[in-house]
PDB file of N, CA, C and O in Angstrom:
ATOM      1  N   UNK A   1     104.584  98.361  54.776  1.00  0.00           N
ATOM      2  CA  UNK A   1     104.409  99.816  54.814  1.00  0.00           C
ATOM      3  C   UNK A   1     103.067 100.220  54.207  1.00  0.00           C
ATOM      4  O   UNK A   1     102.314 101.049  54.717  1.00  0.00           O
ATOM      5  N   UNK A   2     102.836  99.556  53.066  1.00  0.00           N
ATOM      6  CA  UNK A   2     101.728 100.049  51.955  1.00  0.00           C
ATOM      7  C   UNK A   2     100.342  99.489  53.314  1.00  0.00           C
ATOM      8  O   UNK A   2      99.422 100.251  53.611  1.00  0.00           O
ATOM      9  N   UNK A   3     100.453  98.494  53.762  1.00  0.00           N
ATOM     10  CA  UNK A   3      98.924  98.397  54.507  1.00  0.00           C
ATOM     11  C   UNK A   3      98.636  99.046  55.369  1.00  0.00           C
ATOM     12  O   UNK A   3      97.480  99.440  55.524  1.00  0.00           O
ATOM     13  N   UNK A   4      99.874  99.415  56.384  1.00  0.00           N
ATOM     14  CA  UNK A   4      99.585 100.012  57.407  1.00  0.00           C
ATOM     15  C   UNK A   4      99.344 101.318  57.238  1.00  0.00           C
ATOM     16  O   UNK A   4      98.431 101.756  57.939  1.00  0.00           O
ATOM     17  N   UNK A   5      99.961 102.190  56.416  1.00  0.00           N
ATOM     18  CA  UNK A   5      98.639 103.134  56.034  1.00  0.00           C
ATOM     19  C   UNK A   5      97.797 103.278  55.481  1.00  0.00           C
ATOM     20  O   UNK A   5      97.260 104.365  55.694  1.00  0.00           O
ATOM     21  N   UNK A   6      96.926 102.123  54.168  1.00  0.00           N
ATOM     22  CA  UNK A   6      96.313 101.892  54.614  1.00  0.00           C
ATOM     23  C   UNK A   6      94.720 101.630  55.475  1.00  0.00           C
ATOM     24  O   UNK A   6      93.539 101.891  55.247  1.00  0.00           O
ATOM     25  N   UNK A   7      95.587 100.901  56.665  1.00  0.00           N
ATOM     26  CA  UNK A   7      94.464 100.954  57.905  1.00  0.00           C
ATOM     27  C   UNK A   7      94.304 102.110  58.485  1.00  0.00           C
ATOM     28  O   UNK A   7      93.257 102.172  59.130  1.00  0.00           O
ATOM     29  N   UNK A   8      94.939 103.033  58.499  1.00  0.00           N
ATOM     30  CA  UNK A   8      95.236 104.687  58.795  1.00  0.00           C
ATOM     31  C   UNK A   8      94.282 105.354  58.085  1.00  0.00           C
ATOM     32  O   UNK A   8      93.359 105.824  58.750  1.00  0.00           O
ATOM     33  N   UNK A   9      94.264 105.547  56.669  1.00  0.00           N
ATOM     34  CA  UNK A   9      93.471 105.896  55.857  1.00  0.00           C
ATOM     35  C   UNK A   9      91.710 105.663  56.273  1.00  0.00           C
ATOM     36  O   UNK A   9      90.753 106.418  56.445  1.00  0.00           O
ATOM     37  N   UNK A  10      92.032 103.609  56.325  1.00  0.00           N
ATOM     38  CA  UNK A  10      90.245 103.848  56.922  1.00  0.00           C
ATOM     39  C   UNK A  10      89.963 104.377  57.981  1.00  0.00           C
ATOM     40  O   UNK A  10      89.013 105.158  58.013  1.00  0.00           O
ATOM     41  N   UNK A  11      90.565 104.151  58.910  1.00  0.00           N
ATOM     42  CA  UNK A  11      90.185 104.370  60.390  1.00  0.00           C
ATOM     43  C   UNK A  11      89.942 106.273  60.150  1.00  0.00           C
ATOM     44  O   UNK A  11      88.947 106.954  60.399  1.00  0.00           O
ATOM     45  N   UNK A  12      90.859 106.550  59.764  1.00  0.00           N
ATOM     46  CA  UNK A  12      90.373 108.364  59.414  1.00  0.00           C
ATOM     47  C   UNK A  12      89.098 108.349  58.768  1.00  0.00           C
ATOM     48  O   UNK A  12      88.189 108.740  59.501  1.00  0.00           O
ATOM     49  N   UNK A  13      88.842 108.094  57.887  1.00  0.00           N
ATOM     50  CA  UNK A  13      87.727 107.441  57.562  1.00  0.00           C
ATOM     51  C   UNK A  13      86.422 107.598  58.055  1.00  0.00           C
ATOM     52  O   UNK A  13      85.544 108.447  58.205  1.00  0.00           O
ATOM     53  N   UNK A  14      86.772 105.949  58.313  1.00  0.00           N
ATOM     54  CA  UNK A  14      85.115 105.641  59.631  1.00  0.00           C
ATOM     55  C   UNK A  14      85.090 107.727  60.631  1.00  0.00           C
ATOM     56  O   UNK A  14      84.255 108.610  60.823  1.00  0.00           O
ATOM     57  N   UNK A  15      85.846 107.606  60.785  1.00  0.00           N
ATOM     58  CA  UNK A  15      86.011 108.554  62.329  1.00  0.00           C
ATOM     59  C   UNK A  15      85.478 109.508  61.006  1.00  0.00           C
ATOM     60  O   UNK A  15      84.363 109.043  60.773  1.00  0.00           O
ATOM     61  N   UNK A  16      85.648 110.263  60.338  1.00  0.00           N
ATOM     62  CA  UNK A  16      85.396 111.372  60.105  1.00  0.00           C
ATOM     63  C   UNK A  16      83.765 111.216  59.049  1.00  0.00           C
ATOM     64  O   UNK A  16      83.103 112.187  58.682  1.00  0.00           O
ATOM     65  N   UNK A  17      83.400 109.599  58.717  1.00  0.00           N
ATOM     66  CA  UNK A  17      82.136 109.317  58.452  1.00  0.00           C
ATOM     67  C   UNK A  17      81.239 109.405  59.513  1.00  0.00           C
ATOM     68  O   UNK A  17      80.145 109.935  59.324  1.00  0.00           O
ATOM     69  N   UNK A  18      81.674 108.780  61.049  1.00  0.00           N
ATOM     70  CA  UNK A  18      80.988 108.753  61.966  1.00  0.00           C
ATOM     71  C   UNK A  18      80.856 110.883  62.491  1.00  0.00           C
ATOM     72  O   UNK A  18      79.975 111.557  63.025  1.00  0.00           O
ATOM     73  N   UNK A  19      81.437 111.013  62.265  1.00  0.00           N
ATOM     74  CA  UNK A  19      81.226 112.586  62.620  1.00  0.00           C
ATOM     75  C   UNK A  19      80.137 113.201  61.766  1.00  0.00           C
ATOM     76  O   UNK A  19      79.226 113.893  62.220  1.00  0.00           O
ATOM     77  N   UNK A  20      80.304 112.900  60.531  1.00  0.00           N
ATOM     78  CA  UNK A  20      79.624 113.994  59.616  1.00  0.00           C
ATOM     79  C   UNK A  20      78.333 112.941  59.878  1.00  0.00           C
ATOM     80  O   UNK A  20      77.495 113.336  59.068  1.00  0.00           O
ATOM     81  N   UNK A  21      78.021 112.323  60.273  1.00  0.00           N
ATOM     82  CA  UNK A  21      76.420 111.512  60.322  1.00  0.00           C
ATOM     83  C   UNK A  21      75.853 112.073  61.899  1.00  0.00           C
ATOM     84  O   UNK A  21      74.655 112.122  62.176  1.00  0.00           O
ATOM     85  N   UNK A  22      76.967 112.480  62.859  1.00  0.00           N
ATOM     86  CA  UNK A  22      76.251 112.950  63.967  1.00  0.00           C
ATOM     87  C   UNK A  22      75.830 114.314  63.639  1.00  0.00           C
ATOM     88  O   UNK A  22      74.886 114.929  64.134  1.00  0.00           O
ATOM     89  N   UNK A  23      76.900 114.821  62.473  1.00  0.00           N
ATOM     90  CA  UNK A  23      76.360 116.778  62.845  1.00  0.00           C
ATOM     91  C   UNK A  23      74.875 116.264  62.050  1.00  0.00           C
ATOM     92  O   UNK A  23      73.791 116.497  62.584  1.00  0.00           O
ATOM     93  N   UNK A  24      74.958 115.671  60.953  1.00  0.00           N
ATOM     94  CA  UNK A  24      73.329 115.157  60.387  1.00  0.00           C
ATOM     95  C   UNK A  24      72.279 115.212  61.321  1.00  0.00           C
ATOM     96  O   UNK A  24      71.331 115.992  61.412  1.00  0.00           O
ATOM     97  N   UNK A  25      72.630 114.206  62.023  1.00  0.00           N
ATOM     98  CA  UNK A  25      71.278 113.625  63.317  1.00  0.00           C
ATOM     99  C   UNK A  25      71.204 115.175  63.750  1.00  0.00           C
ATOM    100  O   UNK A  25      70.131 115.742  63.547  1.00  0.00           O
ATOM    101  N   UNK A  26      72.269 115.911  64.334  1.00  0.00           N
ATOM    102  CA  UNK A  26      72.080 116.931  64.978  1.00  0.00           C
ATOM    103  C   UNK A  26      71.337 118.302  64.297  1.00  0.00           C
ATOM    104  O   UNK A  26      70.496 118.952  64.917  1.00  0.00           O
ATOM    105  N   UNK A  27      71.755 118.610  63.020  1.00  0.00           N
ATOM    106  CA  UNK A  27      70.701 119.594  62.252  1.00  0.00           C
ATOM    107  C   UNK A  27      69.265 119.198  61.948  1.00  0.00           C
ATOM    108  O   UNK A  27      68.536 120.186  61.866  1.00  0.00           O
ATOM    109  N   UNK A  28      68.633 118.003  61.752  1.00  0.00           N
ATOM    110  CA  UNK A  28      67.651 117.313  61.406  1.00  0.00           C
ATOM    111  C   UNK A  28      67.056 117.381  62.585  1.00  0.00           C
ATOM    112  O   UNK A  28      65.860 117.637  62.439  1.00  0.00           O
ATOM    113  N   UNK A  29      67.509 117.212  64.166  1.00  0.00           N
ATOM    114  CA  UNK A  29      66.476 117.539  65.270  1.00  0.00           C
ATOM    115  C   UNK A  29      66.524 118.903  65.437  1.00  0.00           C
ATOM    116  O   UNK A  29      65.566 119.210  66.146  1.00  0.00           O
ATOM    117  N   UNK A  30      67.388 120.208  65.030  1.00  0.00           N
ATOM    118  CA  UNK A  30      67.599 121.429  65.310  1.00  0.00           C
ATOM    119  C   UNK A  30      66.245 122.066  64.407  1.00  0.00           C
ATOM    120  O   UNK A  30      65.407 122.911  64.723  1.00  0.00           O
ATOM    121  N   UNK A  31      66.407 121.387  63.344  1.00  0.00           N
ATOM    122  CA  UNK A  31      65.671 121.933  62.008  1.00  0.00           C
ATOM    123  C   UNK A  31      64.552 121.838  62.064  1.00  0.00           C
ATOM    124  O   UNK A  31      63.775 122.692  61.635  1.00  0.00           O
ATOM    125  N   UNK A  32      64.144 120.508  62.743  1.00  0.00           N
ATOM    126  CA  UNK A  32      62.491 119.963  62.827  1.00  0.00           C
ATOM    127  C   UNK A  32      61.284 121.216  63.535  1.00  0.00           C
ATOM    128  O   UNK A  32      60.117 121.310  63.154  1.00  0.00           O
ATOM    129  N   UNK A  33      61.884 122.025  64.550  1.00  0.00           N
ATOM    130  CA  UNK A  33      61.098 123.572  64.707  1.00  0.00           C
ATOM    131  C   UNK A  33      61.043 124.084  63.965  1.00  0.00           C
ATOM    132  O   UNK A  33      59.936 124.409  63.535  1.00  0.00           O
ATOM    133  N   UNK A  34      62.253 124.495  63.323  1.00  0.00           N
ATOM    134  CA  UNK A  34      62.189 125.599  62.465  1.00  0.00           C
ATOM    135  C   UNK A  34      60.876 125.084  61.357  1.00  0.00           C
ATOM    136  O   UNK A  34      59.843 125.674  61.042  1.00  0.00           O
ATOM    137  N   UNK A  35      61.302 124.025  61.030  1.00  0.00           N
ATOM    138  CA  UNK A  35      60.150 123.628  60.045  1.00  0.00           C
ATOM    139  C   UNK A  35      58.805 123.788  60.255  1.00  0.00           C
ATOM    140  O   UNK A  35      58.003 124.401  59.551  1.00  0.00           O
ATOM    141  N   UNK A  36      58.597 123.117  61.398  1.00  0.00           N
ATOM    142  CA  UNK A  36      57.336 123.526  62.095  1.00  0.00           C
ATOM    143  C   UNK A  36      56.616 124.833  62.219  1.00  0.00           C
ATOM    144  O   UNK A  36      55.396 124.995  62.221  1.00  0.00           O
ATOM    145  N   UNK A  37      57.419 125.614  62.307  1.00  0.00           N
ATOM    146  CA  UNK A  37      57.142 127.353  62.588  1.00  0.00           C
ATOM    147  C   UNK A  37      56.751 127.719  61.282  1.00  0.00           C
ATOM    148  O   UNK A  37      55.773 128.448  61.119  1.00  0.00           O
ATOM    149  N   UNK A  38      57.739 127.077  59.871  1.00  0.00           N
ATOM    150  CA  UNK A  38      57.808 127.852  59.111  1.00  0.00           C
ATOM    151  C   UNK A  38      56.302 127.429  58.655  1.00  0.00           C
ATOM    152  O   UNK A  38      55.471 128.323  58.493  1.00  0.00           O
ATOM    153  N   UNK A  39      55.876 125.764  58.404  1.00  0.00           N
ATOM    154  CA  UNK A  39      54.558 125.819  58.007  1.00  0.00           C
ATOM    155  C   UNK A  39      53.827 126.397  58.622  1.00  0.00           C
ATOM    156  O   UNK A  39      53.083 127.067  57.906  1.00  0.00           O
ATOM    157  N   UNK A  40      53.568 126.526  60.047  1.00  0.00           N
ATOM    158  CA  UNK A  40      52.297 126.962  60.832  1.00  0.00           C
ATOM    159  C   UNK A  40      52.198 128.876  60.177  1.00  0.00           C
ATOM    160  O   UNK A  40      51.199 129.528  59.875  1.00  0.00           O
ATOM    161  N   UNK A  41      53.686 129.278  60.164  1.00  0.00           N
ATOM    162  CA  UNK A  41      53.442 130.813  59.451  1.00  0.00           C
ATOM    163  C   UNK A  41      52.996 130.632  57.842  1.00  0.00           C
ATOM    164  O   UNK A  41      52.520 131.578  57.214  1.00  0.00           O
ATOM    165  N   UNK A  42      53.179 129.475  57.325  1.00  0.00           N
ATOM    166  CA  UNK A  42      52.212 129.450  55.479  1.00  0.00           C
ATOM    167  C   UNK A  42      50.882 129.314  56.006  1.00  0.00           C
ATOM    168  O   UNK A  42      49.979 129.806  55.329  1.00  0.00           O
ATOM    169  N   UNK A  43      50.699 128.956  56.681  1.00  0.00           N
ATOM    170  CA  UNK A  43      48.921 128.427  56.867  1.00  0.00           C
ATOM    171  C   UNK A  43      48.137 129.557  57.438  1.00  0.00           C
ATOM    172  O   UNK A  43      46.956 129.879  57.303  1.00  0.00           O
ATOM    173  N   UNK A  44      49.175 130.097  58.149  1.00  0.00           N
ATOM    174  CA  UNK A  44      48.319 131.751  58.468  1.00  0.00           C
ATOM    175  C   UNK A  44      48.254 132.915  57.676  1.00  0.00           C
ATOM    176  O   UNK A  44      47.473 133.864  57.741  1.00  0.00           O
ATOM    177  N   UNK A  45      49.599 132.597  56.600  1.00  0.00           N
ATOM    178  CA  UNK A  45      49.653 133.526  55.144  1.00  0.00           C
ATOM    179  C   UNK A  45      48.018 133.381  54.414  1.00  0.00           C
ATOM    180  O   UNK A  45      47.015 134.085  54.300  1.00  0.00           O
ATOM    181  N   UNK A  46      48.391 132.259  54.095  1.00  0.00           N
ATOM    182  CA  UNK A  46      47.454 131.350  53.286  1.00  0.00           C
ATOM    183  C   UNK A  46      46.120 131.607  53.729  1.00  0.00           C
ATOM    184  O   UNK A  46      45.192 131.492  52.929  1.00  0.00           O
ATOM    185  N   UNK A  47      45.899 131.986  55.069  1.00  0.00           N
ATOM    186  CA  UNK A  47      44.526 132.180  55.598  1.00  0.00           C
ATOM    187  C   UNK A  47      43.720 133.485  55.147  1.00  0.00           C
ATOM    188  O   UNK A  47      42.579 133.681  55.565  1.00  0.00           O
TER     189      UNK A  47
END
């Protein structure tokens, strides 16, 4: 009884590690404009 959940436990786990590393990948390419914009608007402050 005690292992088989367990393997339940990891497998929830992995699955919900493997999720939170895709929304990652996914804000980090969303973000990479925004970033971009935000320096190119300091450098024209700055100007």
């Amino acid at each position: 009884m005690g292992s088989k959940s367990k393997m339940n436990l990891m497998r929830s786990y992995k699955i919900l590690k493997k999720e939170a590393e895709q929304k990652l990948k996914k804000q980090q390419k969303e973000n990479a404009p925004d970033i971009i914009s935000k320096s190119i608007i300091q450098i024209n402050i700055n100007l």
